[in-house]
C-alpha positions as CSV (number, residue, x, y, z in Angstrom):
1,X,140.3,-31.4,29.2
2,X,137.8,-34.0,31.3
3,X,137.5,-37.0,29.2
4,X,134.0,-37.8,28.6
5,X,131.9,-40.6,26.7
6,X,129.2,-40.8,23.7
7,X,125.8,-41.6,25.2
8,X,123.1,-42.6,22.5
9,X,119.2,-43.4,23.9
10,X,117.6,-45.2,20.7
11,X,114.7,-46.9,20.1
12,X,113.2,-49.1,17.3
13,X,111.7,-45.8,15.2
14,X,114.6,-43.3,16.3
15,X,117.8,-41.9,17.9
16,X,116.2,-40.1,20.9
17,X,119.4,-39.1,22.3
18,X,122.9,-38.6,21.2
19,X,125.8,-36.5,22.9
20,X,129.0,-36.5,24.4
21,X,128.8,-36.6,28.5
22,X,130.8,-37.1,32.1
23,X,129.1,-40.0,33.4
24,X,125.9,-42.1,32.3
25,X,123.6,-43.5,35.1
26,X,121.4,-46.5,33.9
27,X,118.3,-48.7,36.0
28,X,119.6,-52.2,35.4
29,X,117.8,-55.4,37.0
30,X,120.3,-55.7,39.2
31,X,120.5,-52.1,40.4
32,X,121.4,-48.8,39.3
33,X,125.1,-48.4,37.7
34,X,127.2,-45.2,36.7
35,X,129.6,-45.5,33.9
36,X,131.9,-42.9,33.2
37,X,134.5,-43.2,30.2
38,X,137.2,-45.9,29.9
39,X,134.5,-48.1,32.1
40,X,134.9,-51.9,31.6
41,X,133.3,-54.0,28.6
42,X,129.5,-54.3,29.2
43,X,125.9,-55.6,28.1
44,X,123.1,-55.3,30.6
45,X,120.1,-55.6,30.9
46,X,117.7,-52.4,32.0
47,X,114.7,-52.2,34.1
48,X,112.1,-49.2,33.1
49,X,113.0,-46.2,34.8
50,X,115.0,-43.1,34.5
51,X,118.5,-42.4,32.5
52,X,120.5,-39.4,33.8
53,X,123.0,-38.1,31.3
54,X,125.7,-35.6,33.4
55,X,128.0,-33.4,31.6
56,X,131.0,-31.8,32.5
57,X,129.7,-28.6,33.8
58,X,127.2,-30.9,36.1
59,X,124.0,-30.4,33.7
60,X,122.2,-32.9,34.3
61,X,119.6,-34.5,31.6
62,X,117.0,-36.9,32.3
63,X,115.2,-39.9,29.8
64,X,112.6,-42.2,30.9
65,X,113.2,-45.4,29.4
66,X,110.4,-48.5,29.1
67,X,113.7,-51.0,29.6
68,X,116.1,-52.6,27.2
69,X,119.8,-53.0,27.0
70,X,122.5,-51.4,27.9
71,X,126.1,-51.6,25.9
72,X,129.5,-50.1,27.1
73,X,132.3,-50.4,25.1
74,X,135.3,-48.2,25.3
75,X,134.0,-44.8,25.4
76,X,130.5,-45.2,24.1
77,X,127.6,-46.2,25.8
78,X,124.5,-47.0,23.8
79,X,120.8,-47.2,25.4
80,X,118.1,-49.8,23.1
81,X,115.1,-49.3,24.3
82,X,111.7,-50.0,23.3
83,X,110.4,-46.7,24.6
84,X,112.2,-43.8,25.6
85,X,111.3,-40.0,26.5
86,X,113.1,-36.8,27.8
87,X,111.9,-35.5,30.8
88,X,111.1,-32.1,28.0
89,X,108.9,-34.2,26.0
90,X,106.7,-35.8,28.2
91,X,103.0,-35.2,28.3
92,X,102.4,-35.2,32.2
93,X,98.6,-35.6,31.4
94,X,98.2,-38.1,29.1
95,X,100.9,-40.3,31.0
96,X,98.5,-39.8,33.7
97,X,95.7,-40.9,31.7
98,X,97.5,-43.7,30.3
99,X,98.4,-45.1,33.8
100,X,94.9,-45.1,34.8
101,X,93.3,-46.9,31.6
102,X,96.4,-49.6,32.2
103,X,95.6,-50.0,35.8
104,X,91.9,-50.1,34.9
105,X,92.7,-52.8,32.1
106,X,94.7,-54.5,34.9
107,X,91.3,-54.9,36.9
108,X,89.5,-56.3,34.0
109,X,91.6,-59.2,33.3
110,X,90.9,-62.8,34.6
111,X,94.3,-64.5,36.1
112,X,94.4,-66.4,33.3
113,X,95.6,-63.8,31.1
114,X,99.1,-64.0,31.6
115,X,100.1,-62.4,27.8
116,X,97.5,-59.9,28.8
117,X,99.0,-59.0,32.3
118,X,102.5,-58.8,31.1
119,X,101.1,-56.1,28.8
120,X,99.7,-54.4,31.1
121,X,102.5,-54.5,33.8
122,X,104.9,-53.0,30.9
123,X,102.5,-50.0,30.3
124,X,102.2,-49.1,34.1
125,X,105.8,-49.3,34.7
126,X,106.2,-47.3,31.3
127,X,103.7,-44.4,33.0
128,X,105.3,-44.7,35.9
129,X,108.4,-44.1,34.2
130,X,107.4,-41.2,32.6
131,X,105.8,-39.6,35.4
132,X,108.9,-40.0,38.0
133,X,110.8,-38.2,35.2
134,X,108.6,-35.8,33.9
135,X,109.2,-33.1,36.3
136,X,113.2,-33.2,36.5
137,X,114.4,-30.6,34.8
138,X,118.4,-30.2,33.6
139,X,121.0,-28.8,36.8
């Protein structure tokens, strides 16, 4: 039998995600990294972007995640982010929608703003997020 590892996705109001899987591909800040079990010790830091959970029979499932952290340790790897979708459950139109009133906030704000901007930056790369995954569906 393949040894595989526990993957949980959570955020602050739930466990998005949690099931046993061949390999775990995460968006850190310093690039994209696959763990697969008995991978070493690790805390990371994660970029917003896509998660893609792989099982055994090469299913693939994919989470859009707003960033976070990412922990290894032994055969479990947990996902913390502040905001985190599967590709199933995202709204394709109101991500859309979303993207355009955060670029149109973006506009609006003087340069001065910097609390502001950062805000803004995290809710387009959020949408963006979402809308790269929303159309990937399980292989």
């Amino acid at each position: 039998m393949e040894r595989t590892l526990l993957c949980e996705i959570v955020t602050p109001e739930q466990v998005v995600y949690r099931s046993e899987a061949r390999m775990v591909v995460a968006p850190t800040i310093d690039g994209e990294i696959g763990i697969m079990p008995l991978h070493a010790p690790l805390v990371s830091a994660l970029k917003p972007g896509e998660i893609r959970v792989i099982h055994s029979d090469d299913k693939v499932e994919w989470f859009a995640i707003s960033g976070g952290y990412v922990q290894v340790h032994e055969d479990k790897v947990i996902i913390l982010a502040d905001q985190a979708a599967a590709s199933s459950q995202i709204d394709v139109e109101r991500a859309r929608q979303a993207l355009a009133e955060a670029r149109a906030r973006m506009d609006e704000l003087p340069p001065d703003e910097e609390g502001e901007i950062d805000a803004c930056v995290a809710d387009l790369n959020w949408c963006e997020a979402q809308l790269s995954v929303a159309g990937k569906k399980g292989s």
